[in-house]
C-alpha positions as CSV (number, residue, x, y, z in Angstrom):
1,X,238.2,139.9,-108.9
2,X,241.3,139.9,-111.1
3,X,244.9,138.6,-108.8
4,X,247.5,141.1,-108.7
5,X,250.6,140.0,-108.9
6,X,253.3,140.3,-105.7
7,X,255.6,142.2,-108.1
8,X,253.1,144.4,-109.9
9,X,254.0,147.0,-107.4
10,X,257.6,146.9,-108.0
11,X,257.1,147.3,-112.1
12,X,255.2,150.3,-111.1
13,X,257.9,151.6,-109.1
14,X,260.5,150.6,-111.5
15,X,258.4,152.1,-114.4
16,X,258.0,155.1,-112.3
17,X,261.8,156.1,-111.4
18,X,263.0,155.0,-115.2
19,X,261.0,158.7,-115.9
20,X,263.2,160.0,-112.8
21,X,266.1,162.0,-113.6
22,X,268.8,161.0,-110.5
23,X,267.8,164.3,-108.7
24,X,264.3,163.7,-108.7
25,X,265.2,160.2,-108.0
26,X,267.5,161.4,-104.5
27,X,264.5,164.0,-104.2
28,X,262.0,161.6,-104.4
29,X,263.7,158.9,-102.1
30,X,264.0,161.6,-99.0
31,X,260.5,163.0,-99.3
32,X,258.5,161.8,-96.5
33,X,254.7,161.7,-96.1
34,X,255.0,165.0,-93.7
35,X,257.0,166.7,-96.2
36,X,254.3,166.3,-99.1
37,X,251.5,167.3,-96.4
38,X,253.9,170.3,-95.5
39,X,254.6,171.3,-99.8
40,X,250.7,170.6,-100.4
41,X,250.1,172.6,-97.7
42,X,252.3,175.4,-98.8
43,X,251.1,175.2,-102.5
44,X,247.1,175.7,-101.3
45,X,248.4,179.0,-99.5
46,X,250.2,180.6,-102.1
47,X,247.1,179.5,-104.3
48,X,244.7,181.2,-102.0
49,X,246.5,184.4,-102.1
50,X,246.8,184.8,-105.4
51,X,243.4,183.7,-105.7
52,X,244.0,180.6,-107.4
53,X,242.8,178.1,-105.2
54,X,242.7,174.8,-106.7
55,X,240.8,172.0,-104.6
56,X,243.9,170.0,-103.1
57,X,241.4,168.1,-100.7
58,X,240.9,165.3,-103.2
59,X,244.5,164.8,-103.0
60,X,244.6,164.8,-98.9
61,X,241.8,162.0,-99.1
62,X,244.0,160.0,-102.0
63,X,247.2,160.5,-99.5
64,X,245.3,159.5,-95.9
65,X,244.3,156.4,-98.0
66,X,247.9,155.6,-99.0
67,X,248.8,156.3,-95.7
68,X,246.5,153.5,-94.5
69,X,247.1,151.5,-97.2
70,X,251.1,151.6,-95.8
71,X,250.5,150.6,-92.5
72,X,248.4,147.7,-93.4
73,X,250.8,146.3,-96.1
74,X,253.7,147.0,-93.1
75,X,251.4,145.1,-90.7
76,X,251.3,142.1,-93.2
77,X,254.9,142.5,-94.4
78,X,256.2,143.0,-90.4
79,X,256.7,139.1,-89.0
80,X,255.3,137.6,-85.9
81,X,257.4,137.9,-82.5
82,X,257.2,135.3,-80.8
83,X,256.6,136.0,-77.3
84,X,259.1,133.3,-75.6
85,X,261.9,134.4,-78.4
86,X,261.4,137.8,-77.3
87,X,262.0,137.2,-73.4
88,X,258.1,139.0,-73.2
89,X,257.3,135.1,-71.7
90,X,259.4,132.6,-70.0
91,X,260.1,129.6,-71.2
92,X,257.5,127.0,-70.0
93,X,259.0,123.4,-69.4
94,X,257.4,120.6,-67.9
95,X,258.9,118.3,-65.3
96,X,257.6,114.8,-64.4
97,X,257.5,114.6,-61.2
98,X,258.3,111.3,-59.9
């Protein structure tokens, strides 16, 4: 299996905002996931009225994979808490006792 790079993600971003133009860029940087789901949305019901459904499901599937794709790379990305840092746990000290 070919290695991929820790920054090959950031090229692709990089390579993908240099086509931007700085509206699309702001645009772009504000849309969440919810407001693509709510535009896709929008775009199939305007499609089936005029009767020109196109079949955005593929693109549902392609999102709710890059949605789980997100969290995993956040779970990864998101470091440990220590549980005695935290104040979760005490802090456990031994005493000799005499």
């Amino acid at each position: 299996m070919a290695s991929i790079s820790p920054d090959s993600f950031r090229r692709a971003l990089a390579n993908f905002k240099a086509h931007l133009s700085q509206d699309e860029e702001e645009e772009f940087h504000l849309t969440s996931l919810k407001d693509l789901k709510i535009t896709i949305n929008a775009i199939q019901r305007k499609q089936a009225s005029e009767k020109t459904m196109q079949n955005l499901r593929e693109l549902s599937v392609f999102l709710e994979g890059m949605e789980q794709y997100t969290n995993l790379i956040e779970l990864f990305l998101t470091p440990p808490i220590s549980l005695h840092s935290s104040g979760v746990l005490p802090s456990l000290s031994f005493h000799s006792i005499a």
